[in-house]
Backbone as CSV, one residue per row, in Angstrom:
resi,resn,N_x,N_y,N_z,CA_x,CA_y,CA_z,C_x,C_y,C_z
1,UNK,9.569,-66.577,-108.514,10.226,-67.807,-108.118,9.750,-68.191,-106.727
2,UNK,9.812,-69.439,-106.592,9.332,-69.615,-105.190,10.614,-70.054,-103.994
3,UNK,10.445,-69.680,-103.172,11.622,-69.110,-102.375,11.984,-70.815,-101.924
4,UNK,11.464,-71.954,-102.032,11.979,-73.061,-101.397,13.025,-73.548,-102.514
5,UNK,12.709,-73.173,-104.151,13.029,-73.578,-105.315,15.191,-73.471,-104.906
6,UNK,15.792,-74.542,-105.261,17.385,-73.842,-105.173,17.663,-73.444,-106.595
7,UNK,18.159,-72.274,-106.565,18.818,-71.556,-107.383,20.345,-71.940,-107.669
8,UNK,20.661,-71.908,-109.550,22.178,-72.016,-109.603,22.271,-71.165,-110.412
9,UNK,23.238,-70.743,-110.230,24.182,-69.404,-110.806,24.914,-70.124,-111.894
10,UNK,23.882,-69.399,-113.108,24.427,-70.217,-114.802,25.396,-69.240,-115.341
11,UNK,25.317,-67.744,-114.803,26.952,-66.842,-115.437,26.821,-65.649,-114.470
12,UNK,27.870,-65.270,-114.874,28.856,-64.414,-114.306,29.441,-63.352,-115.108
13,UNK,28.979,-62.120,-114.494,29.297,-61.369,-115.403,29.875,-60.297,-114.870
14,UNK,30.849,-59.294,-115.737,31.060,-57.825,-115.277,30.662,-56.477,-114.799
15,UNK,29.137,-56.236,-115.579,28.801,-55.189,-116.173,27.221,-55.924,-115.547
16,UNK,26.217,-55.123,-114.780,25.294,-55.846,-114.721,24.106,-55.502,-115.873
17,UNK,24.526,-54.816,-117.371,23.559,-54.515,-118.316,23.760,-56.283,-118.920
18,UNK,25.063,-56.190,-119.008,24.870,-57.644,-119.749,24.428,-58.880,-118.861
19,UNK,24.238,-59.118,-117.566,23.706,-59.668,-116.851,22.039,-59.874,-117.412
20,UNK,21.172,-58.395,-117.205,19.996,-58.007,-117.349,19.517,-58.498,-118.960
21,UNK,20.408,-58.314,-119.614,19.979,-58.889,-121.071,20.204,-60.333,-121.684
22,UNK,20.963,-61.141,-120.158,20.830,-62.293,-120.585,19.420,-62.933,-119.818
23,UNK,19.346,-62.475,-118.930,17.685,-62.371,-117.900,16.580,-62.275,-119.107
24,UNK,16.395,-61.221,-119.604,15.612,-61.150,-120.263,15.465,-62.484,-121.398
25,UNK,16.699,-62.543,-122.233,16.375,-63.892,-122.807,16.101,-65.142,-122.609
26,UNK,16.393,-65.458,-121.226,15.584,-66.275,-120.977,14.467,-66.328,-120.394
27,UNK,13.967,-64.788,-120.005,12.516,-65.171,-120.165,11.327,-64.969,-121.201
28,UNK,12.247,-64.677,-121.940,11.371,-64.310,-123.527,11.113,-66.252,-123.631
29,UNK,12.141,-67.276,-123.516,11.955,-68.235,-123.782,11.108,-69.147,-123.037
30,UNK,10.486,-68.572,-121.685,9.838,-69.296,-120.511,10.872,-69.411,-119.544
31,UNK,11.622,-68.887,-118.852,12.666,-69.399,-118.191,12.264,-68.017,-117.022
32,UNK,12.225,-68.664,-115.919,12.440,-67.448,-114.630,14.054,-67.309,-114.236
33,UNK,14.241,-66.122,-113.816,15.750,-65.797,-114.243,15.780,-64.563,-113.385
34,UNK,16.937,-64.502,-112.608,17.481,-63.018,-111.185,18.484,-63.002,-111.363
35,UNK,18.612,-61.975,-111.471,20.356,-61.428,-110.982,20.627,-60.675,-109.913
36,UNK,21.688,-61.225,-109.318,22.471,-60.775,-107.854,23.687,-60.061,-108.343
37,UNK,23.325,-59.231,-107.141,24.759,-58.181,-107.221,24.835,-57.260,-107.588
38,UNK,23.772,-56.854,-108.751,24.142,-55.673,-109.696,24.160,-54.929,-108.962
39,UNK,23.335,-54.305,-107.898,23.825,-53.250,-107.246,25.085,-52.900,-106.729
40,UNK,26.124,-53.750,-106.708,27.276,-53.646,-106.642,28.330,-53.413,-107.565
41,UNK,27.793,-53.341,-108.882,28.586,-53.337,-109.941,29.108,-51.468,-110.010
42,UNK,30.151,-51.588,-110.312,30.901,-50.473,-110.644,31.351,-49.693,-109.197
43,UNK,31.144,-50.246,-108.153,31.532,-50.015,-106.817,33.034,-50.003,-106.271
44,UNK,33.827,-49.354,-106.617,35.342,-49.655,-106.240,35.317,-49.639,-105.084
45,UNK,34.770,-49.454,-104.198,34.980,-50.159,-102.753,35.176,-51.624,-102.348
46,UNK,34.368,-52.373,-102.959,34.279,-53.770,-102.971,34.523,-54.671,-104.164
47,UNK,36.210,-53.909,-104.859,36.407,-54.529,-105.907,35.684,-54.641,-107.250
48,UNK,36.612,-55.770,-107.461,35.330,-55.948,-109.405,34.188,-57.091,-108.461
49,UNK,33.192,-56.240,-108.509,32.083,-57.917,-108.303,31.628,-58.459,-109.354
50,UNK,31.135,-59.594,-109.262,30.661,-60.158,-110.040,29.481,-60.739,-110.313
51,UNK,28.443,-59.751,-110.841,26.742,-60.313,-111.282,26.332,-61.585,-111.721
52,UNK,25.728,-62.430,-110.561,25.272,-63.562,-111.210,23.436,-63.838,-111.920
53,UNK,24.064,-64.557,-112.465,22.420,-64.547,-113.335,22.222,-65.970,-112.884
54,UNK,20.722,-66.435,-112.331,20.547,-67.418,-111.642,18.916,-67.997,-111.879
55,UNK,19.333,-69.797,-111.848,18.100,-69.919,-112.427,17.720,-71.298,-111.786
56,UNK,16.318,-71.098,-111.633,15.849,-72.622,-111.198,16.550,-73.746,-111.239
57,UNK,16.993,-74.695,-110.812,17.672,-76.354,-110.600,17.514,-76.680,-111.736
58,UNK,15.654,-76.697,-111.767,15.300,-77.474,-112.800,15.675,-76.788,-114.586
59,UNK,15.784,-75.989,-114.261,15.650,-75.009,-115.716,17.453,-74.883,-115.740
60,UNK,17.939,-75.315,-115.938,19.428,-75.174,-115.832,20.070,-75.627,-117.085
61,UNK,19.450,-76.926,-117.804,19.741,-77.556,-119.032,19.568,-76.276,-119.938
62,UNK,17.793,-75.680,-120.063,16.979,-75.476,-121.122,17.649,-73.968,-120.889
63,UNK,18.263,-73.362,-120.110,18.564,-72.280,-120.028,19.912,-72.146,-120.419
64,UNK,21.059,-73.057,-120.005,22.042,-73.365,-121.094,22.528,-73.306,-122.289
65,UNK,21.404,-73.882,-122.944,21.048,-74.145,-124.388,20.578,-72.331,-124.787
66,UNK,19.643,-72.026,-123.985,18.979,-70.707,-124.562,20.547,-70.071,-124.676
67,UNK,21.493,-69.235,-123.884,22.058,-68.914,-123.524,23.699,-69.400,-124.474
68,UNK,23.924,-70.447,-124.977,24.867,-70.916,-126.180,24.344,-70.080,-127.615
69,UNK,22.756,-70.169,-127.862,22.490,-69.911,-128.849,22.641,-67.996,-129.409
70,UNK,22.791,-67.786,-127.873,22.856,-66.196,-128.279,24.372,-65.987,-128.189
71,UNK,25.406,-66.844,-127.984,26.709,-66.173,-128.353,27.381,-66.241,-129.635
């Protein structure tokens, strides 16, 4: 990704495996895709956090759509 690009945070998750496997599907589809936080997951020091999965401005529709079709 290129670091000027803004990033939006399309979900939110518990567990950062299910984070990582929604990453992956969208880049099986062409979609660049990060997740924040996981290193924090399962940390009772700092609460429940919450893993975001985050994606280009522009890619926000097409990643949507990817992302409906797998629930």
């Amino acid at each position: 990704m290129h670091k000027n690009e803004k990033l939006i945070t399309i979900g939110e998750f518990g567990y950062d495996a299910d984070a990582h496997l929604a990453r992956i599907a969208l880049e099986v589809e062409g979609i660049e895709a990060c997740v924040m936080g996981d290193f924090l997951a399962g940390t009772p020091k700092f609460g429940i956090p919450k893993v975001e999965l985050k994606v280009k401005a522009s890619d926000i529709e097409k990643a949507r759509q990817v992302l409906a079709q797998g629930k």
